[in-house]
C-alpha positions in Angstrom: 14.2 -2.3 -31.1 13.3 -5.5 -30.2 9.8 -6.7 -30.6 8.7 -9.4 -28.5 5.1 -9.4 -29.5 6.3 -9.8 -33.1 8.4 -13.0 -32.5 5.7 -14.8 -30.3 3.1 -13.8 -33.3 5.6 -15.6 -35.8 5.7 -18.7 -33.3 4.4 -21.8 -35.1 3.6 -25.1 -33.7 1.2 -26.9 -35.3 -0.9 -29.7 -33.6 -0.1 -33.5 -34.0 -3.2 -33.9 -37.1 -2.2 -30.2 -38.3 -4.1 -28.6 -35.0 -3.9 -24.4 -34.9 -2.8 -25.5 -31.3 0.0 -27.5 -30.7 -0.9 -31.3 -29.1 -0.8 -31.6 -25.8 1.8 -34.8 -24.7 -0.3 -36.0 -21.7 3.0 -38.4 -21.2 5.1 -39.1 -18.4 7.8 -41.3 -20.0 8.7 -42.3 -23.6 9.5 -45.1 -25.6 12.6 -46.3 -27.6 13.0 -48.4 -30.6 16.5 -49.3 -29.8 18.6 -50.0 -26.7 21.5 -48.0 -28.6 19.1 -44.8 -28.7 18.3 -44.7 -25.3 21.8 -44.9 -24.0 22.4 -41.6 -26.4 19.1 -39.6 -24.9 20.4 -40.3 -21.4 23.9 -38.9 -22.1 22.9 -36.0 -24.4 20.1 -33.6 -25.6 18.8 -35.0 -29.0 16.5 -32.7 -31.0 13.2 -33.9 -31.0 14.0 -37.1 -28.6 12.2 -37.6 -25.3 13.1 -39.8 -22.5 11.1 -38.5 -19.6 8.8 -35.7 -18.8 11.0 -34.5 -15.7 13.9 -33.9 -18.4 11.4 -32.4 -20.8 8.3 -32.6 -22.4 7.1 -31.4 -26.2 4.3 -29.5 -24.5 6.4 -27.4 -22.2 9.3 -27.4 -24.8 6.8 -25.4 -26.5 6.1 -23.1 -23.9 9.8 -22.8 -23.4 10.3 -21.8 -26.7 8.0 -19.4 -27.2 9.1 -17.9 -23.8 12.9 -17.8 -25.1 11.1 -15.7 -27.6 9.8 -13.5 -25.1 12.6 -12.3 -24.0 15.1 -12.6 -26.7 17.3 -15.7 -25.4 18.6 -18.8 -27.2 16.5 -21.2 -25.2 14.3 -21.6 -21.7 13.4 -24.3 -19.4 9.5 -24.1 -17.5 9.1 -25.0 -14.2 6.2 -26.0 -12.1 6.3 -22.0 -10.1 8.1 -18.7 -10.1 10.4 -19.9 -6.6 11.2 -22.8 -8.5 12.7 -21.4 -11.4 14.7 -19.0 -9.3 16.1 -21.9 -6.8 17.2 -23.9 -9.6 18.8 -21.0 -11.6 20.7 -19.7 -8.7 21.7 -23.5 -7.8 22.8 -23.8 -11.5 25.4 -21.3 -10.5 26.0 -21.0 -6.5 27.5 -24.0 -4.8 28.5 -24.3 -1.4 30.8 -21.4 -0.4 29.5 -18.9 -3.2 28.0 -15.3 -2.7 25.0 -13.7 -4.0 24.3 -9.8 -3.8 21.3 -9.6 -4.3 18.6 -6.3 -3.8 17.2 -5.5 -0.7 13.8 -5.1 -2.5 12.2 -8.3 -3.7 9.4 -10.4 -3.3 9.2 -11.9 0.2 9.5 -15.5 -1.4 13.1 -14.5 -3.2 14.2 -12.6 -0.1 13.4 -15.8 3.0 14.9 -18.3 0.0 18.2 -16.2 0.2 18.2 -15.1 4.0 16.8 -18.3 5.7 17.3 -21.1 3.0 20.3 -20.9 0.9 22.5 -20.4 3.8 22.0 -24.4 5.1 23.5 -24.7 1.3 26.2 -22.6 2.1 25.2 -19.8 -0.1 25.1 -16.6 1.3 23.5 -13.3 0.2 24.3 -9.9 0.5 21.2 -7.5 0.7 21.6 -3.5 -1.1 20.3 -0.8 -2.5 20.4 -1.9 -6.2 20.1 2.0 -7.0 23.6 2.4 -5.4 26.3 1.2 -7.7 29.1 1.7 -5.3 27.3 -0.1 -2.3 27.0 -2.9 -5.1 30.5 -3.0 -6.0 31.8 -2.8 -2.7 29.7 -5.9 -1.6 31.3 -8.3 -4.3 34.3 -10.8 -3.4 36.4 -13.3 -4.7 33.0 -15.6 -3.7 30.4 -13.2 -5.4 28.8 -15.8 -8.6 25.7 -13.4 -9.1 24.0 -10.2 -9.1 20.1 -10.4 -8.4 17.4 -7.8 -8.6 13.8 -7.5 -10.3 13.8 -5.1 -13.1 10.8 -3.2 -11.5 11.3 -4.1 -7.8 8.0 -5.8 -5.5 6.7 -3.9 -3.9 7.9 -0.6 -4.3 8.5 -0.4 -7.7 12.3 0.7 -8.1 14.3 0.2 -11.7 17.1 -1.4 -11.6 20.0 0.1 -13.6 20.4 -3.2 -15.8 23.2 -1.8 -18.2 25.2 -0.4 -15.5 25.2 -3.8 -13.2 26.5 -5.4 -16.6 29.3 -3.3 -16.2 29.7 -4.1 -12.8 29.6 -8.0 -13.5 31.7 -7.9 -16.6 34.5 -6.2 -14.4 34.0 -9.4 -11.8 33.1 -12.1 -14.2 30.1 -12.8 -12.4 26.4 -13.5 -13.9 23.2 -11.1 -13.6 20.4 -12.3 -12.8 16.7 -10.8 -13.6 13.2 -11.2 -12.6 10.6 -10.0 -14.9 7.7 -10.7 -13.7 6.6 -6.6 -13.6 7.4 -5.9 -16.9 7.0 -8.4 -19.2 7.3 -7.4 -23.0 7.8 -4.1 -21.2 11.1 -4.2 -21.0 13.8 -7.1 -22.7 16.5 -7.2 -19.8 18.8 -9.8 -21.8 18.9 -6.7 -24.3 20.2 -4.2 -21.4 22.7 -6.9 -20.1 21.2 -9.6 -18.0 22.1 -13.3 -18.4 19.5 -15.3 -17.4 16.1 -13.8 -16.8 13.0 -15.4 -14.9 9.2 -15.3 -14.5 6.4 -16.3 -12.6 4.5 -17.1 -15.0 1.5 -17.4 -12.5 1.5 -13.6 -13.1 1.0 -11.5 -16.3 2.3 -14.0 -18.9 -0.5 -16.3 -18.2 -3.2 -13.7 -16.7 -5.7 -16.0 -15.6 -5.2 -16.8 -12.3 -5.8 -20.2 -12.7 -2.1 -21.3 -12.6 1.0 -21.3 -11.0 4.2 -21.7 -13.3 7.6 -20.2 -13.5 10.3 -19.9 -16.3 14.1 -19.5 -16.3 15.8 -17.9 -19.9 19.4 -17.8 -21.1 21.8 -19.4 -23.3 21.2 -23.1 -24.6 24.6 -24.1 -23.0 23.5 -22.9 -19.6 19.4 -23.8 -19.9 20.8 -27.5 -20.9 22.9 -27.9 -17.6 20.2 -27.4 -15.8 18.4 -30.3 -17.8 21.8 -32.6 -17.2 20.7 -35.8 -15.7 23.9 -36.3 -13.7 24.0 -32.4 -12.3 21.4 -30.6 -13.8 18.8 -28.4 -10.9 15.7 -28.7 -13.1 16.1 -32.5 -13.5 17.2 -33.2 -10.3 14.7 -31.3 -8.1 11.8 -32.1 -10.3 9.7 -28.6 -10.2 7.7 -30.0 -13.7 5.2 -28.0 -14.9 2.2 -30.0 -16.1 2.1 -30.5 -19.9 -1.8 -29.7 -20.0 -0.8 -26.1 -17.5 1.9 -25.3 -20.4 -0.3 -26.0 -23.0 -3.1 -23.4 -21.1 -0.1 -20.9 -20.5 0.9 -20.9 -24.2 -2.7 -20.1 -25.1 -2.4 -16.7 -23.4 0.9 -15.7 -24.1 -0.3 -15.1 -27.6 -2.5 -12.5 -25.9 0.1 -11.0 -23.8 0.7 -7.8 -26.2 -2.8 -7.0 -25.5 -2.7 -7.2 -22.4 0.1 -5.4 -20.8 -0.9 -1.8 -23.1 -4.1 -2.0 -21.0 -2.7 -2.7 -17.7 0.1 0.3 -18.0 -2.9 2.4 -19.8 -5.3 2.0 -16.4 -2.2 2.2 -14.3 -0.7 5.4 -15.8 -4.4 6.9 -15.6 -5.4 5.7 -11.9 -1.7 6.6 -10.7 -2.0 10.3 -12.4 -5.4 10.8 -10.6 -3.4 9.4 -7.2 -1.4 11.7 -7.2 -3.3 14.7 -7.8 -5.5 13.7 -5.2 -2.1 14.3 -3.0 -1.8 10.5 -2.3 1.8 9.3 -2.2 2.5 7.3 -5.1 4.9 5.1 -6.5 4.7 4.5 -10.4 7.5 4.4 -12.8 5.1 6.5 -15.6 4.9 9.2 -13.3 7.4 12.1 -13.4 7.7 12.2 -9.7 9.0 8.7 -10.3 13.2 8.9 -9.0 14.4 6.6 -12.5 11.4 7.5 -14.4 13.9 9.0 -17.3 15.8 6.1 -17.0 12.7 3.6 -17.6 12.0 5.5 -20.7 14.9 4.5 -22.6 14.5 0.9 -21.7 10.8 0.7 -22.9 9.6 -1.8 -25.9 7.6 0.6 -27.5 3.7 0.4 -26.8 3.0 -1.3 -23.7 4.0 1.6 -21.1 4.8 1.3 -17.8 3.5 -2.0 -15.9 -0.1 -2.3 -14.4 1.6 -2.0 -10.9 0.5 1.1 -8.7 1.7 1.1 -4.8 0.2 3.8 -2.5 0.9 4.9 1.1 -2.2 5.5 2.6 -0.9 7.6 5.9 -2.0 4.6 8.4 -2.5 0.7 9.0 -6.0 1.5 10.4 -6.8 3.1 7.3 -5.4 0.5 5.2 -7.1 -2.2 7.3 -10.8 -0.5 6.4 -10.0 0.5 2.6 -8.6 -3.1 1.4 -11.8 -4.7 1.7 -13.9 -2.0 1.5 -12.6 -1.4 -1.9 -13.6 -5.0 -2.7 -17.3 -4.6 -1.3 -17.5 -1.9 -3.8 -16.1 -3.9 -7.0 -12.9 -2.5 -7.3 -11.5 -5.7 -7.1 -10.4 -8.2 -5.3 -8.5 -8.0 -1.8 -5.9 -10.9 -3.1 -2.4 -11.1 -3.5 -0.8 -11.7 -7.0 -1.0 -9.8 -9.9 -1.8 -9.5 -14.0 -5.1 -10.7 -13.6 -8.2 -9.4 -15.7 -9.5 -8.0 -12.2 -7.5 -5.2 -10.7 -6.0 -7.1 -7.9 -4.8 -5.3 -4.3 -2.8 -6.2 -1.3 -0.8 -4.8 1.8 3.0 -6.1 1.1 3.8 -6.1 5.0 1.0 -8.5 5.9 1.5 -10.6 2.7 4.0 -11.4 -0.1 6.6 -9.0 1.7 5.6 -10.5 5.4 9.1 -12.4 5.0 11.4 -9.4 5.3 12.5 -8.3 8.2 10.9 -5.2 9.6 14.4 -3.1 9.7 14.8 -4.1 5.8 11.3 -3.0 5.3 12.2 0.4 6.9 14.7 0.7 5.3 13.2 0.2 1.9 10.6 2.5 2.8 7.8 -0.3 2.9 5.1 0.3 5.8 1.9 -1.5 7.1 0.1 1.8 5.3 1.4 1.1 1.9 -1.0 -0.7 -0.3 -0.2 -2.8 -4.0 -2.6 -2.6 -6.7 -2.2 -4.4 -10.1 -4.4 -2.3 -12.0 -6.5 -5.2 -14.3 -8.1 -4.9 -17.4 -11.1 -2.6 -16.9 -12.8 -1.2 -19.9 -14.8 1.8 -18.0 -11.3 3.2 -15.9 -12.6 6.4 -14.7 -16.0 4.3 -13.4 -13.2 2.1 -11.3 -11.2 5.9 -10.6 -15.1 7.0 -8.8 -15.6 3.5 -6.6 -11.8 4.4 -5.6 -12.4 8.0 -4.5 -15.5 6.8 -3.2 -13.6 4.7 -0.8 -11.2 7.2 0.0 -13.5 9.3 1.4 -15.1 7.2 3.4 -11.5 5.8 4.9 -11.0 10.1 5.4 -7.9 9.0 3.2 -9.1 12.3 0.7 
């Protein structure tokens, strides 16, 4: 089994006067001793050679590594947010005329990039029930380039079958594409079949809520076109992350291990207590859960389930009083994100999901009653599990 936490513990990079930390290069450009060697950096990658902090810096070539680490790929390439990382890795494959089929359940962000954006590109996207095989076969063409989905879907938390789409896009000669963000070290999706794999990093890998940062993972021969200076997506649409915010992300990815067990370990308790309360809920640990056997056998051992919980709470009036009634009461905080040390809660509809279209959102089940919590870091669980019921009743929600 694959151990992430292991690799990034094994991660060395010592600083510029022999530093625990690596140094910080608070550069924007780079000089040359020769003419000769800057005409070779501009036309190729040269190990350990810099030109300009667009193209790449030794601070976030850091970060990159250790990310590539992460998730088990032979290199990775930072970017300056999570929608920026997934716009340049789809334009690293998708020109004008190409197909994407993507999920129909996906962060708000992903979904109004590939329904309102991508089209003036030319790129279209197909929208489907990623838990359907069939319905995702009979979508691709001759034009299909990629298959899209979120391992653990935002915001209601369905698994994507990543060993079976592999299948599927081995038998088209197209690429899958992953999100991660959910399930860091959780699960490895370039290990169940996936390509290229991206993060917002704002999220759990950082866990601080003080930055906004994305990542894009794969091969070195597909991460380096999208450094090309003539044709590259990272270079030429400039989404650079901050050497001095990669330095501060790298800093707590070596806590990340930590971390995510005690997410998933408040997580699988609150969501066990929802649910014998008779609340509908939507968690992946549970065994109401439709691919909780599935999730099982893609698990990294000992960091369970995710820290994300979504409820249905019978009623957007009831919703509309609990959500900051459970922040009066030091819960948490009414805010959208996740993988902070605070448990964090939002409504989808009215939020990071307001993007989708309100048929899609019937479809997928999602309702102005449904609530997202990422569950935080709380070292007293069952004092947080007594402010919640304490809320509930009050709301009549139990």
């Amino acid at each position: 089994m694959y151990n992430a936490a292991n690799h990034i513990q094994d991660f060395l990079a010592f600083g510029e006067f022999g530093g625990v930390n690596p140094s910080i290069e608070d550069s924007s450009t780079f000089t040359f001793l020769t003419s000769e060697k800057m005409a070779e950096i501009f036309s190729t990658e040269i190990e350990g050679c810099y030109l300009y902090s667009r193209h790449l810096n030794p601070t976030n070539k850091y970060l990159s590594d250790a990310l590539a680490l992460l998730e088990g790929t032979e290199d990775a390439q930072v970017t300056g947010s999570g929608m920026a990382a997934i716009s340049c890795a789809i334009l690293g494959i998708c020109s004008c005329g190409d197909e994407i089929v993507s999920s129909h359940t996906l962060y708000g962000g992903t979904y109004a990039l590939m329904k309102n954006f991508l089209p003036k590109l030319g790129i279209t996207t197909k929208f489907v029930d990623i838990t359907n095989l069939e319905s995702v076969r009979k979508n691709i063409t001759e034009k299909t380039k990629i298959i899209y989905c979120e391992t653990l879907s935002n915001p209601m938390l369905e698994l994507a079958d990543l060993p079976e789409l592999r299948k599927i896009c081995d038998e088209f000669g197209i690429k899958l594409m992953v999100d991660n963000t959910f399930t860091p070290m959780i699960i490895s999706p370039i290990k169940l079949g996936a390509d290229v794999v991206i993060h917002s990093l704002t999220k759990y890998i950082n866990g601080a809520s003080d930055a906004v940062g994305g990542v894009i993972c794969g091969t070195h021969e597909f991460i380096s076109s999208l450094r090309d200076v003539n044709s590259g997506s990272t270079m030429l649409l400039g989404p650079t992350m901050d050497s001095i915010r990669a330095s501060s992300i790298l800093k707590n990815l070596r806590t990340l291990h930590i971390r995510m067990h005690q997410h998933s370990k408040n997580a699988m308790f609150i969501a066990e207590k929802f649910e014998e309360m008779g609340i509908k809920t939507i968690y992946p640990g549970l065994k109401s859960h439709p691919q909780h056997e599935m999730m099982k056998t893609f698990l990294n051992d000992g960091f369970g389930f995710s820290g994300m919980v979504t409820i249905d709470v019978k009623t957007d009036e009831i919703a509309n009083k609990l959500l900051p009634m459970m922040q009066e009461n030091l819960i948490g905080y009414f805010a959208v994100s996740l993988g902070f040390y605070k448990t964090l809660f939002s409504a989808p509809t009215k939020s990071t999901s307001s993007e989708v279209d309100r048929d899609m959102m019937a479809e997928i089940g999602m309702s102005d009653s449904v609530i997202r919590f990422s569950f935080g870091l709380d070292n007293d669980i069952e004092r947080t599990l007594e402010r919640l019921m304490y809320c509930f009743k009050e709301v009549g929600l139990i």
